[in-house]
N, C-alpha and C positions, 0 to 999 in steps of 0.2 A: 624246427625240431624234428627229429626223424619219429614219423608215424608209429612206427611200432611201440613207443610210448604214451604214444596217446590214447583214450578211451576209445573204443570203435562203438559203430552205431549201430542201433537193434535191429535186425532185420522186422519191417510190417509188418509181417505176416509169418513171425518165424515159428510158427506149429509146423509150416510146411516143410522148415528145415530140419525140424523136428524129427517129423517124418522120415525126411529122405536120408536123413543120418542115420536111424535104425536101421535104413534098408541096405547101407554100406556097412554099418558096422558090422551085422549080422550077417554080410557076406565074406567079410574079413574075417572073422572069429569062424564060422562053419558051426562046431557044437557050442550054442550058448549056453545050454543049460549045465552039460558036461564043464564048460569052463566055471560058471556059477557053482557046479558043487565042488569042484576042484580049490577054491577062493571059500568059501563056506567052510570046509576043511580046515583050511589054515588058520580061519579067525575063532573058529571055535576052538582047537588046539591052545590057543595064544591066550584067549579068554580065560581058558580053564586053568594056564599056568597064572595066568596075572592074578586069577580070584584065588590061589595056593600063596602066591605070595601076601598077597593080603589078611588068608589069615594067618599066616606063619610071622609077618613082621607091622602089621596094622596098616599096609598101604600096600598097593600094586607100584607108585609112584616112586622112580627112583632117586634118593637122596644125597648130594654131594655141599660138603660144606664153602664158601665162598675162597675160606684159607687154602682148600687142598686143590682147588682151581689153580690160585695166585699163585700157588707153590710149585704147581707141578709136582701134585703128588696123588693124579688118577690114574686111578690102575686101569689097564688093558682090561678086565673084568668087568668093572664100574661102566667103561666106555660102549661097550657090548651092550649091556643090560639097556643104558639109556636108547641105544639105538634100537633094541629090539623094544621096548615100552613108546619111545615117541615123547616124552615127555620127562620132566625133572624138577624137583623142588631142588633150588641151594638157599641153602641157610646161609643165614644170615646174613648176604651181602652188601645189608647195613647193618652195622650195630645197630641192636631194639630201640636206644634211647635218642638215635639221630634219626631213626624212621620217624618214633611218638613226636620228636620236633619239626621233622618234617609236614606230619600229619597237622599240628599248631599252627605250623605255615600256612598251610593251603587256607585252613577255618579262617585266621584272621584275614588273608586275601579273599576271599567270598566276603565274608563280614563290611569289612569297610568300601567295597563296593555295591554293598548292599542285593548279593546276590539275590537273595529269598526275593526281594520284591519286586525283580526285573526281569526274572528268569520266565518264560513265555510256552515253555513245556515242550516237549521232544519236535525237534528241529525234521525229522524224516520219518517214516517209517519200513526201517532196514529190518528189525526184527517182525515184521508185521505178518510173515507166513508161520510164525512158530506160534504153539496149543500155549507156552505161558507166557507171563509178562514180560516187560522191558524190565532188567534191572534198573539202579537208581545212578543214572548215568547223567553227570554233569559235563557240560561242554565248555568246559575249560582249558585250555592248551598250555596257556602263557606264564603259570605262577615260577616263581622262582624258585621251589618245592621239584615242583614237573622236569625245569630244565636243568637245573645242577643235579637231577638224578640221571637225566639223561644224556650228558655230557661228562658223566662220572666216572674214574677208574674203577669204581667195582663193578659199575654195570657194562662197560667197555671189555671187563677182563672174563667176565659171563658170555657176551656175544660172540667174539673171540673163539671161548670155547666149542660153542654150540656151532658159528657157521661152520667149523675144523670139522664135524661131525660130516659133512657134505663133502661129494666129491665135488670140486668145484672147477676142474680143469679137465683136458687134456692135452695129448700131444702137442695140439695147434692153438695152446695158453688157454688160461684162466678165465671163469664166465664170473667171476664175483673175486673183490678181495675178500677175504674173510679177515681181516685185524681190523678193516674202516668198516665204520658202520654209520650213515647216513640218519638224522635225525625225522624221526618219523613221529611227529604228535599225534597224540591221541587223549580219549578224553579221561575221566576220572567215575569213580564211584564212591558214594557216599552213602552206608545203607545203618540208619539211626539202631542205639539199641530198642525193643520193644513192636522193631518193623515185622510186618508178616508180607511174605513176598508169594510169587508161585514161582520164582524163579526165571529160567528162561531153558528153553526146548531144547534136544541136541540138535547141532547145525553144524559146518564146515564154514568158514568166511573164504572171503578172495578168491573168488569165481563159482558162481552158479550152473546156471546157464550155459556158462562162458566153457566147463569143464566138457562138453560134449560137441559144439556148434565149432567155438574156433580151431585154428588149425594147428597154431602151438601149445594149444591144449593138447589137441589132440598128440602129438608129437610128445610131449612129456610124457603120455602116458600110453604108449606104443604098444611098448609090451603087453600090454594087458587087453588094449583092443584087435590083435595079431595074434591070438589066445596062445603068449608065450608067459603065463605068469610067472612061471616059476624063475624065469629071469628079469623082473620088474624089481629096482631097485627105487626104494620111494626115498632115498638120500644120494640121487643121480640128481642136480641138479640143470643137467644139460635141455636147453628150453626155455626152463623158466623164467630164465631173465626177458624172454621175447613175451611172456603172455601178458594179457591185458583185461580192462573186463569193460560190457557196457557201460556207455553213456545214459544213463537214467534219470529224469528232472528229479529235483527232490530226495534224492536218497543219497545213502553213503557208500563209498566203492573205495579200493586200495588200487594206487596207481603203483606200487612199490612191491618189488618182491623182499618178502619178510620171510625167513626162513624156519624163524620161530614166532609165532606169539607168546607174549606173555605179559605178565604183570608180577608188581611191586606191590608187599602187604604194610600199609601204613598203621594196620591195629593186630592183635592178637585176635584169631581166628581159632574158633571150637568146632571139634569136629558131629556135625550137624546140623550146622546153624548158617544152612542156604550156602554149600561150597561148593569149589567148581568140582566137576566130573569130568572126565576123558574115558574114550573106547582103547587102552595103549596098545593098540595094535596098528602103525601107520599104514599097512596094507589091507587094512580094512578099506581105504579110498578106493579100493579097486571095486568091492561088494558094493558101495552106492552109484560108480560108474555103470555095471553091469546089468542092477535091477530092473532099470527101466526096458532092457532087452527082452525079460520076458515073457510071456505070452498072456499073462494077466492083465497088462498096464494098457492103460489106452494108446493107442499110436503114435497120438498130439499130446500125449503126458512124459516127465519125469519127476514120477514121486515125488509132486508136490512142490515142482521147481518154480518160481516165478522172476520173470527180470527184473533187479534190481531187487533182491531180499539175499537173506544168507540162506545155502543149500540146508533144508530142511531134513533129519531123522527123525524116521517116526516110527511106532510099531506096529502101522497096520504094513509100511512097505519094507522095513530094516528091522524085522524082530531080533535075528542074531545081535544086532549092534546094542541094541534098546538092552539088552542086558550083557554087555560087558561094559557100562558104565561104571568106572571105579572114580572114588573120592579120591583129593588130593588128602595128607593127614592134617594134625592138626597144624597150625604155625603160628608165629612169633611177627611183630612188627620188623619189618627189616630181612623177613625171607619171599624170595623170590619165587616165579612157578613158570614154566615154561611147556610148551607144547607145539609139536612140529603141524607147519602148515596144514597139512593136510590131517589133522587126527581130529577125528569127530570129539564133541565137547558141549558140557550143557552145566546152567548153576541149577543147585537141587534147590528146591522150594525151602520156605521157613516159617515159622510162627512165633510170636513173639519171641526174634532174636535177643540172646545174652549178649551185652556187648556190641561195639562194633563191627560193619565191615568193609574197609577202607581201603584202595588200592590204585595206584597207579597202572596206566598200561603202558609200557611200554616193549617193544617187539625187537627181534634183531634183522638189522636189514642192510647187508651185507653191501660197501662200493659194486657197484658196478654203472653201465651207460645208463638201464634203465632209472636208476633210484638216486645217480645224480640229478637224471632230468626232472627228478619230482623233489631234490632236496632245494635245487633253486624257487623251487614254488612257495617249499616249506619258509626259506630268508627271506621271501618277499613279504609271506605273512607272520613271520617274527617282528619285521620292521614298522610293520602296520597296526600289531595286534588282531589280526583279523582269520577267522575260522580258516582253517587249510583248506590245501584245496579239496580233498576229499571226502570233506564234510561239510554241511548244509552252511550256508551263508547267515550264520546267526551275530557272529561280529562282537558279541556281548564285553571284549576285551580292550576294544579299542582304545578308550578314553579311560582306561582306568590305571589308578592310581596302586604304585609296586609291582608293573607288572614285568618280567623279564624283559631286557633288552640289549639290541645287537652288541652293544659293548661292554655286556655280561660273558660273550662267552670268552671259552678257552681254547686252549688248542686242539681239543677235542670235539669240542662244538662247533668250530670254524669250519675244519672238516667236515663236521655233520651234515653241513646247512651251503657245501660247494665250494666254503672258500680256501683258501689259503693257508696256512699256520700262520 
């Protein structure tokens, strides 16, 4: 399998690449500080209009319904706004009443495998650099719930939308298809009425570390260390397909470029009761690349990076960020929530939650060489039942009974997972 797919190895001693990489960047950039307030600018601007929109229509989050997707009926306006926020709720891209059945699915597959009494408590510690909790994250891949949502024409005709958002070519062809989209499991959440949570911290997933050290890192994000921002396009997908992240025992890592995260709402969601937040400014990635540049941070530090965790926001290093977190609004079983790779993100805290908070994850993750090579991983552990490969080795699915299998899918799924129609 060609290397550039695969996880690369920590460096030992990598403080000292640490090091030696501020001492390039900073000779690359010339004024950092000037390029930092230049990027500070732009996100507070962005901030101020997201928090106008918020209070003028109850969300910064821009909303598109799943029909005016299917139908081709977004407007050139609509398509802007999403790109300029980085994130979108569509409605309903399940009818409520096939989510709430969906949602019945999953409970009874936990159920008669008697999850509650086998389940052996969080498999890694991937969120273990952030100030609040783990959400209430089951590692679950396999229900049949999980996979007919993610081998679905609504959620096919959402990803679709979203990779078109990306340039994804040029002259010399295409770095991703955007109409295939590679099945990428992921786990689930289950958060009881009456739970009280502290949530989880804002962070960035799918590269850490990795966003400063490696070299196709480095590369996707040129412009910005060359202190050319104003020509840094964070929907240039050119790169991305090449990056990768450490190999770390024990944790969880994305072999796959996803060009959106997101997830699926299996219950009705009140607006304040532990929802996700986003910074909607995708060029805010540049203000946490640039921090550790300068002259406060330690030499061997970035704000709080550590190998093999999600990139950490906090507000002793990212005050600007910490406050343009805006709330998704409220939603309905059956709408969906997406947010581009790179947009900082955190769940607000809760106490005794009203109701459910139930969701599927599933992300958009565009054909291409890289995310074939990691959809054959994905068949191998459809066939097995057994944790993907980019999560802990917990296996809890093996032997159990209802769980999806290879001669469940469709033509969609076949696709997903490297094969054939």
């Amino acid at each position: 399998m060609d290397n550039r797919f695969t996880s690369t190895t920590l460096p030992v001693d990598y403080k000292k690449n640490i090091i030696e990489m501020k001492k390039q960047l900073r000779a690359q950039i010339g004024d950092v500080e000037g390029l930092f307030r230049q990027v500070c600018e732009k996100i507070e601007t962005e901030i101020a209009a997201a928090r106008a929109e918020e209070a003028a229509n109850g969300t910064a989050w821009p909303q598109i319904s799943w029909s005016e997707l299917a139908e081709g009926r977004v407007s050139d306006a609509q398509i802007a706004q999403v790109k300029r926020r980085g994130c979108l709720v569509v409605r309903q891209t399940f009818e409520r009443d096939d989510a709430l059945a969906m949602d019945k699915s999953m409970l009874h597959y936990l159920d008669e495998n008697n999850f509650d009494e086998v389940y052996r408590g969080p498999g890694d510690n991937f969120f273990g650099s952030l100030d609040a909790s783990r959400p209430e994250i089951y590692p679950i891949y396999w229900s049949a719930a999980q996979m007919e949502a993610r081998q679905s024409e609504e959620i096919g005709t959402v990803q679709s939308f979203l990779n078109r958002l990306w340039k994804f070519g040029d002259h010399q062809g295409a770095w991703f298809n955007p109409d295939v989209n590679i099945i990428y499991p992921d786990r689930i959440r289950r958060r009881l009425p009456g739970t009280t949570s502290k949530g989880l911290g804002a962070h960035t997933d799918s590269g850490a570390l990795e966003r400063w050290l490696l070299p196709a890192y480095q590369k996707v994000f040129r412009k910005i260390f060359t202190n050319r921002f104003e020509e840094y396009d964070p929907w240039d997908a050119a790169f991305r397909p090449d990056v990768n992240e450490y190999d770390v025992d024990n944790t969880t890592k994305c072999s796959a470029l996803r060009t959106f995260q997101g997830w699926t709402a299996l219950s009705d969601m009140q607006t304040g009761q532990g929802l996700l937040h986003a910074v909607p400014v995708p060029e805010a990635m540049a203000y946490v690349l640039l921090r550790p540049l300068l002259d406060d941070v330690p030499e061997d530090e970035l704000c709080g990076v550590t190998p093999g965790r999600v990139l950490p926001v906090s507000e002793k290093w990212h005050p600007h960020l910490i406050k343009g977190l805006c709330s998704i609004p409220e939603l309905q079983a059956g709408d969906s929530v997406w947010w581009h790779c790179d947009v900082i993100h955190s769940v607000a805290p809760v106490e005794d939650q009203q109701g459910w908070g139930n969701v599927m994850y599933i992300p958009a993750a565009p054909l291409c060489e890289k995310n074939v090579a990691y959809a054959r991983k994905v068949h191998e552990a459809l066939k097995t039942g057994a944790s993907p490969a980019d999560f802990p080795r917990e296996n809890y699915e093996a032997n159990w009974t209802g769980r999806f299998l290879e001669r469940d899918l469709n033509a969609n799924g076949r696709l997903g997972v490297g094969m054939k129609k």
